[in-house]
C-alpha positions as CSV (number, residue, x, y, z in Angstrom):
1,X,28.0,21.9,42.9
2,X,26.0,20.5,40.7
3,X,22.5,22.6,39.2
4,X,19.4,20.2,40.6
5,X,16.9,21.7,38.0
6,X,15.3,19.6,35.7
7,X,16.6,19.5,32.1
8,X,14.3,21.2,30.1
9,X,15.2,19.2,26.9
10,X,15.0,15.7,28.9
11,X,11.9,15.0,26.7
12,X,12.4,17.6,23.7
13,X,10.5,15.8,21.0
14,X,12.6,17.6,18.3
15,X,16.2,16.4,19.5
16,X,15.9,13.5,17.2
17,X,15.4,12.8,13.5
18,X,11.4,12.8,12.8
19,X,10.8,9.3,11.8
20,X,11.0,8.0,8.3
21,X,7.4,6.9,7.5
22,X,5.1,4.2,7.7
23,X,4.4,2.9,4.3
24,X,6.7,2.3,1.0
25,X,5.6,4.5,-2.3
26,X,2.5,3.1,-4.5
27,X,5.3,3.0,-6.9
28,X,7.1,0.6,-4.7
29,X,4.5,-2.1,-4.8
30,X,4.5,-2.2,-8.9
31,X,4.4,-5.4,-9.9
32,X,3.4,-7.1,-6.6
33,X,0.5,-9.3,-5.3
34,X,-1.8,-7.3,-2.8
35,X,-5.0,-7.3,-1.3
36,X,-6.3,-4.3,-0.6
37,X,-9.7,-2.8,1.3
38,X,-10.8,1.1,0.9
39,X,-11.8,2.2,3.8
40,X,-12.6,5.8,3.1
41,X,-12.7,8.3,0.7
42,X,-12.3,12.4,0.6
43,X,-13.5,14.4,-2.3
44,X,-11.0,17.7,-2.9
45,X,-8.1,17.2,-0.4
46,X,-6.2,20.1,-1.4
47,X,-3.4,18.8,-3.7
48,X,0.0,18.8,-2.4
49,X,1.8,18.5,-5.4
50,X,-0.3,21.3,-7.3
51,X,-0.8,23.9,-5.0
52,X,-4.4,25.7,-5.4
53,X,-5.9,22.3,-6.9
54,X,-7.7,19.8,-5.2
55,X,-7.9,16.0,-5.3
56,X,-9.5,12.8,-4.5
57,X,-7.9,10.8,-2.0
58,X,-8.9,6.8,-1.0
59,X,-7.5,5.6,2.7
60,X,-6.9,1.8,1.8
61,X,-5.7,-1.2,4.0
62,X,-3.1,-3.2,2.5
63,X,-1.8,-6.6,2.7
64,X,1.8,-6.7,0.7
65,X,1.7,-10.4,-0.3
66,X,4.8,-10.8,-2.6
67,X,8.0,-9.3,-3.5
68,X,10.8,-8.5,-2.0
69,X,11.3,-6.9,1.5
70,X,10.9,-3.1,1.7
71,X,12.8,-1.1,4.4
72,X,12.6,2.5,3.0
73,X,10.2,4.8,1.2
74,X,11.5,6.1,-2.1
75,X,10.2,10.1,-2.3
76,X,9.1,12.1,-5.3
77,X,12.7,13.6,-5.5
78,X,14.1,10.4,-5.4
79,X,15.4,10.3,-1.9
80,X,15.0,7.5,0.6
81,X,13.6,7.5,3.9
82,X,13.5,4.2,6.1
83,X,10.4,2.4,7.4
84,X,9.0,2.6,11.4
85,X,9.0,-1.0,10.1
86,X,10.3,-2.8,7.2
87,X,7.4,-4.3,5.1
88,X,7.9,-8.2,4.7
89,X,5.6,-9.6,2.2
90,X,4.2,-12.9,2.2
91,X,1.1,-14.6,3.7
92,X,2.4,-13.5,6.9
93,X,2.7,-10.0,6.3
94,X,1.2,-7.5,8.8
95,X,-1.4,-5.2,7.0
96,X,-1.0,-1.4,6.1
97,X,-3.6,0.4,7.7
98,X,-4.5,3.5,6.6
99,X,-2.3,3.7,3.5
100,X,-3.7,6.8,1.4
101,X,-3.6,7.2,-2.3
102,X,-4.3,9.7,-4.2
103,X,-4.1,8.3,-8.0
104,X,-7.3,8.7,-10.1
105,X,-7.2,5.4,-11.7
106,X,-7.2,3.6,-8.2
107,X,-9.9,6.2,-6.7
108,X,-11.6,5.7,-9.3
109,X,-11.7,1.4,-9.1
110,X,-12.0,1.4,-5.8
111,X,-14.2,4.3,-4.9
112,X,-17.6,2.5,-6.0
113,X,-16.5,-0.5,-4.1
114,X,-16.2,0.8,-0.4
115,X,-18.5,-0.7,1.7
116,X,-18.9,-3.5,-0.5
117,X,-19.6,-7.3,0.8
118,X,-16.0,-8.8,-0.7
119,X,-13.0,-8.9,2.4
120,X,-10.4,-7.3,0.1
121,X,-9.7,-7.0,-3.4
122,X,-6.9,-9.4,-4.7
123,X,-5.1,-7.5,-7.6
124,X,-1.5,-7.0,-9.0
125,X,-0.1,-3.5,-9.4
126,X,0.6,-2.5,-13.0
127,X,2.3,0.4,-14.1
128,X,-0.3,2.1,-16.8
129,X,1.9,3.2,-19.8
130,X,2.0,6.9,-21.0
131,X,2.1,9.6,-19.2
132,X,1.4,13.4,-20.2
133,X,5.0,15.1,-19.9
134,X,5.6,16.4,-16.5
135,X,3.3,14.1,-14.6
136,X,3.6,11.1,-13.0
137,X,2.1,7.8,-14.3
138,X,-1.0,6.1,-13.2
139,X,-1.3,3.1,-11.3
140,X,-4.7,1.0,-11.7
141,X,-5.2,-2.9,-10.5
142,X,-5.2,-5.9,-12.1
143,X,-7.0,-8.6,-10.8
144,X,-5.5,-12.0,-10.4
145,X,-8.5,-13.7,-12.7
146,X,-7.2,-11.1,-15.2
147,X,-3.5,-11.9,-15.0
148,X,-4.7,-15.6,-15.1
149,X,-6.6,-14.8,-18.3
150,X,-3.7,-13.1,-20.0
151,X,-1.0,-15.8,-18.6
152,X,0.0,-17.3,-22.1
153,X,2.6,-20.0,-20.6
154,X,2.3,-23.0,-18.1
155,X,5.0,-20.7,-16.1
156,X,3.1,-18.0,-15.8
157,X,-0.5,-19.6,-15.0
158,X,2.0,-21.2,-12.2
159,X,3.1,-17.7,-10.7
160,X,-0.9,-16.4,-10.9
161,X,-1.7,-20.6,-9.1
162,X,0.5,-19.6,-6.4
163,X,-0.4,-15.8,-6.0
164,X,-3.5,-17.4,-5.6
165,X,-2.7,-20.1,-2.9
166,X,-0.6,-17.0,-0.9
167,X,-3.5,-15.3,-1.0
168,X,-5.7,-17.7,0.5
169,X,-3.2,-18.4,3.5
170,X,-3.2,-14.7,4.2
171,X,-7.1,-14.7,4.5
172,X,-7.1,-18.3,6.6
173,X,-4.7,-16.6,8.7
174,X,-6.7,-13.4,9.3
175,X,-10.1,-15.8,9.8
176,X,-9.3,-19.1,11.4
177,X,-11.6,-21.8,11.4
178,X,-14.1,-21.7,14.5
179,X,-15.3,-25.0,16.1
180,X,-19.3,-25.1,17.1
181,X,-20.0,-26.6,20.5
């Protein structure tokens, strides 16, 4: 005979893996063309890394608009975790929304600027040098007039030209043109 009551772990949330995440490490987009919007910032999130202390922490959208495909999150311990969804830069790339970071030197850029009239700020992620021992290195922005600025060959004025042009297809995408009546 066979038992007709309901399985009690028919919808038991914890029979699976949790999932992996939804966003790669800031460290992950080093080196890559993004445009990115702060939407929000908290003053002294408690700090997970150093119990006791608190932080500042921006929520940011972000549009990933070169590089390489990303699939997993790399972790503080260096572990991997995969994506709910790879990220696959370009000018079509879906946005990042609510991405939080808590790195002073990007709070503190992007802090002043929430709210402000631009759509997005267009920058490159650079890896600031130095680093007190023991702690992780910060991560500022660049912006693309910068790297244009500092370009000192025709092959890299190129690369910033057609950051630039990617850029602008992202933002035509996100805002086509409407026809008056």
């Amino acid at each position: 005979m066979v038992d007709s009551k309901p399985d009690p772990f028919a919808d038991d949330p914890f029979d699976a893996p949790a999932p992996g995440g939804s966003f790669p490490a800031m460290r992950q987009l080093v080196g890559r063309l993004l445009i990115i919007w702060p939407t929000k910032i908290e003053r002294g999130v408690p700090n997970t890394q150093q119990p006791g202390k608190t932080q500042d922490r921006m929520t940011l959208d972000v549009a990933v608009l070169s590089g390489d495909v990303i699939t997993v999150r790399e972790t503080d311990d260096g572990e991997t975790v995969e994506l709910n969804e790879p990220v696959n830069p370009g000018p079509d790339v879906k946005v990042l929304r609510g991405m939080y970071s808590s790195h002073a030197k990007l709070v503190a850029q992007l802090s002043p600027r929430i709210g402000g009239q631009l759509a997005g700020y267009l920058v490159i992620l650079p890896k600031l040098p130095g680093a007190p021992a023991g702690r992780k290195r910060a991560f500022g922005f660049k912006s693309l007039k910068d790297a244009w600025e500092e370009a000192s060959t025709d092959e890299a004025r190129a690369q910033v030209t057609g950051d630039l042009a990617t850029a602008k297809r992202f933002v035509a995408s996100l805002a086509p043109d409407f026809e008056e009546d």
